[in-house]
TITIMI-482546 format. One record per residue (C-alpha): x, y, z; residue in one letter. Coordinates in pm, whole numbers, padded with zeros to 5 digits, always signed. Each point is the difference from the previous one (the first is absolute). Example, Ala and Ser with C-alpha at 12.3 -4.5 7.8 and 13.67 -1.06 7.14 Angstrom:
2
+01230-00450+00780A/+00137+00344-00066S/
end
This chain:
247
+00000+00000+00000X/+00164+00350-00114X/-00159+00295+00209X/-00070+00344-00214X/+00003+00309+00151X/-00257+00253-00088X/+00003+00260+00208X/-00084+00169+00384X/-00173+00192+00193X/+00071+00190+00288X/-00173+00179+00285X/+00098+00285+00117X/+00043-00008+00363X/-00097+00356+00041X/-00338-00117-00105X/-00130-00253+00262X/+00115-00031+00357X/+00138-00361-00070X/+00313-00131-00106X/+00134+00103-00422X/-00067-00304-00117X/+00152-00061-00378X/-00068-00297-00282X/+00103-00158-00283X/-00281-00184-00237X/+00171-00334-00176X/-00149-00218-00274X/+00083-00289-00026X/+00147-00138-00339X/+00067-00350-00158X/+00322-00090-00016X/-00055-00323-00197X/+00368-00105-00198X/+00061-00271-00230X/+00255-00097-00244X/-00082-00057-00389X/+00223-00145-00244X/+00010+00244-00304X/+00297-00198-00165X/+00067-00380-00052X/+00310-00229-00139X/-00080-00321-00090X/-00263-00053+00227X/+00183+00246+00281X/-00104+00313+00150X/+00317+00232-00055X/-00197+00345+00051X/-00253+00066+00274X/-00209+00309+00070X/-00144+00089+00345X/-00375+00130+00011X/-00110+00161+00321X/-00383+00104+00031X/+00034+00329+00180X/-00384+00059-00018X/-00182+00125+00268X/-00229-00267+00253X/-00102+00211+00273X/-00001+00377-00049X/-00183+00313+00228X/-00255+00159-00126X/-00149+00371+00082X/-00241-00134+00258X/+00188-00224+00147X/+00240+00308+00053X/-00262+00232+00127X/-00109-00287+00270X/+00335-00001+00117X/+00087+00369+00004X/-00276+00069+00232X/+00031-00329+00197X/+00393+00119+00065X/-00196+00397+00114X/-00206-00191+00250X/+00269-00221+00128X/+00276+00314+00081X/-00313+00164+00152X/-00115-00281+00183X/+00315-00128+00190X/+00069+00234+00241X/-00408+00054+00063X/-00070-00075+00381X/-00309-00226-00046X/+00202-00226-00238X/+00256-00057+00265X/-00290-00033+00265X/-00168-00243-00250X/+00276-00184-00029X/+00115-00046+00364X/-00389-00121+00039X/+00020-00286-00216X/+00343-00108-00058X/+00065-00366+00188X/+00322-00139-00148X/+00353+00093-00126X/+00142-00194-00247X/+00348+00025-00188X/+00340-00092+00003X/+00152+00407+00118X/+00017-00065+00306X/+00003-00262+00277X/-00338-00198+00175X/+00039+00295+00290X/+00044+00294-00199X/-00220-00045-00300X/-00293+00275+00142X/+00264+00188+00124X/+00170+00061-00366X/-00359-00020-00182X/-00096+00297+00200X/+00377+00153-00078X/-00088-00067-00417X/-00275+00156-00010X/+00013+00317+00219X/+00320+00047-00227X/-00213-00006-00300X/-00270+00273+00225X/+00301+00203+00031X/+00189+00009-00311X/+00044+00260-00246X/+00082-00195-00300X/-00097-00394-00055X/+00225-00216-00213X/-00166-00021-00346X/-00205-00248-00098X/+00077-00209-00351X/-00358-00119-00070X/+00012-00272-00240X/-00307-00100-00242X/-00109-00331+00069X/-00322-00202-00106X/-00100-00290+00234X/-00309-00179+00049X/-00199-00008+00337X/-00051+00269+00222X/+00410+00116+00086X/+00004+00351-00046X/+00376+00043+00016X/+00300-00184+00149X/+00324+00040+00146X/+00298-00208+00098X/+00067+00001+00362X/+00338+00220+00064X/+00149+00285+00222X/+00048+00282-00271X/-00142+00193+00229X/+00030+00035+00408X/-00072+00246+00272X/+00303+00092+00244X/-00018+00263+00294X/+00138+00237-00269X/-00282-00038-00239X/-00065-00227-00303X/+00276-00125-00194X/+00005-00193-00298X/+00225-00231-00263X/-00173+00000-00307X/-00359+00056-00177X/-00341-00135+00059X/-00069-00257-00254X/-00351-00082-00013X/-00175-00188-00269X/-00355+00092-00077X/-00295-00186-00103X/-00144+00208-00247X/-00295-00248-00078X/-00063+00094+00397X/-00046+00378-00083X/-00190-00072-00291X/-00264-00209+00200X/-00026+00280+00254X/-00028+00292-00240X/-00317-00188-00158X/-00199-00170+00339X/+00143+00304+00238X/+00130+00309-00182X/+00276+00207+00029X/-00050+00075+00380X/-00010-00346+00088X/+00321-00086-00195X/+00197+00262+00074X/-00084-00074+00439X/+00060-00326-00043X/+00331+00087-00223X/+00123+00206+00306X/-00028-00289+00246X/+00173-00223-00246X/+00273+00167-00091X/+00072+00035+00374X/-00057-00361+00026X/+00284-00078-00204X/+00195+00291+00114X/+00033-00198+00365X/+00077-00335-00227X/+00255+00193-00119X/+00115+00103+00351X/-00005-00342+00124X/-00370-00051+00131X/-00155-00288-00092X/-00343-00202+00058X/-00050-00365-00080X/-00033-00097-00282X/-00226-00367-00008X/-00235+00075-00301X/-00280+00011+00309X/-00128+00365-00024X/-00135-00032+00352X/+00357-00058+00119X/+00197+00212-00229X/-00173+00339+00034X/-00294-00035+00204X/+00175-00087+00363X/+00175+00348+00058X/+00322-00010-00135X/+00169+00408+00002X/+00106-00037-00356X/-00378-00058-00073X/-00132+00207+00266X/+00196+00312-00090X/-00061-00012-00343X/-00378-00034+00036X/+00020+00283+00260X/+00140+00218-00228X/-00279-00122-00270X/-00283+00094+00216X/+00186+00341+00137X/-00003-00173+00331X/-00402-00066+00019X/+00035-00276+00202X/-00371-00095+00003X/-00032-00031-00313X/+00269-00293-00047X/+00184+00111-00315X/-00343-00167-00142X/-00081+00050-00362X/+00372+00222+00003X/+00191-00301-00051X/-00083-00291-00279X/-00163-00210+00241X/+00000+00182+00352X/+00128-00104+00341X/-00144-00059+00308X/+00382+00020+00186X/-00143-00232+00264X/+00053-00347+00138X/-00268-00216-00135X/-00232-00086+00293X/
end
């Protein structure tokens, strides 16, 4: 897979009280090789030609952009908004992640993201086009580009974040541009803590995976709702969350 880049956007962090948060959109393009022969001896290839399809599979589109332009607006607005963080210390239940040890894990979740509340500038984000089926919105390996220290938030790298387009397609036609761009918000958090080193299981059971109050999930569908805890993150997020233990 070859990535293309097409271009960013940037906000300007005299505009919102957040964090500058910056992006690059990538297509992705074919990079299918194969050898033909153009030239035989007696039965022999002796000449060979290499044809690469460089044509584009998964490109952004206009709307796709606008979704997550405002989604990104919402999200540096969001973060450092008082009933978010309230929100999420109400419903949060369990740390997971390898950046830090069994006794320390709330301790540097709480560090990560009151660095991101704090910060002036976010690392930038390199938000790759995908198409998958099912209801993934985006994705994001699990990794510490990203950590908060007693000096503030510090980073090694971009955000990489691949992006179900089919996802904001579906939302733009049963939901609208509102819903998409909320639920956009809490995602790209989401995979912003991935990124960070937060993790929540990952079984295949939804119950289990996002519906048992993991902080990756919690935050990010804090930040979707703008920390309206009663209302669950319902009909913000693809499918909702209840963020409690099943009874």
């Amino acid at each position: 897979m070859r990535l293309s880049l097409i271009g960013f956007l940037v906000l300007a962090s005299t505009a919102f009280a957040g964090p500058h948060i910056s992006w690059n959109y990538e297509n992705v393009r074919n990079n299918e090789c194969k050898d033909v022969c153009v030239r035989k001896v007696l039965g022999n290839c002796v000449q060979w030609r290499r044809d690469c399809n460089y044509r584009t599979k998964f490109a952004w589109e206009d709307r796709h952009k606008a979704v997550i332009k405002d989604a990104m607006n919402r999200l540096s607005n969001r973060i450092d908004n008082s009933r978010v963080e309230r929100c999420i210390r109400d419903h949060v239940k369990f740390w997971k992640g390898s950046y830090a040890g069994d006794g320390k894990r709330q301790e540097q979740g709480w560090l990560d993201f009151h660095s991101l509340e704090n910060a002036d500038k976010w690392p930038k984000f390199d938000l790759v086009a995908d198409r998958v089926s099912g209801n993934t919105t985006a994705s994001a390996y699990i990794g510490r580009k990203a950590w908060g220290t007693s000096d503030g938030l510090k980073w090694n790298g971009n955000i990489q974040t691949f992006v179900n387009l089919n996802t904001i397609e579906s939302m733009l036609a049963n939901g609208g541009h509102e819903h998409a761009a909320n639920s956009y918000a809490g995602t790209l958090l989401h995979e912003m803590l991935h990124q960070m080193g937060h993790d929540h299981p990952s079984t295949g059971d939804y119950s289990k995976d996002y519906e048992q109050g993991h902080f990756v999930t919690v935050a990010g569908d804090c930040v979707a709702s703008n920390g309206d805890g009663a209302r669950n993150a319902r009909g913000l997020s693809l499918n909702g969350r209840s963020w409690y233990l099943p009874k």
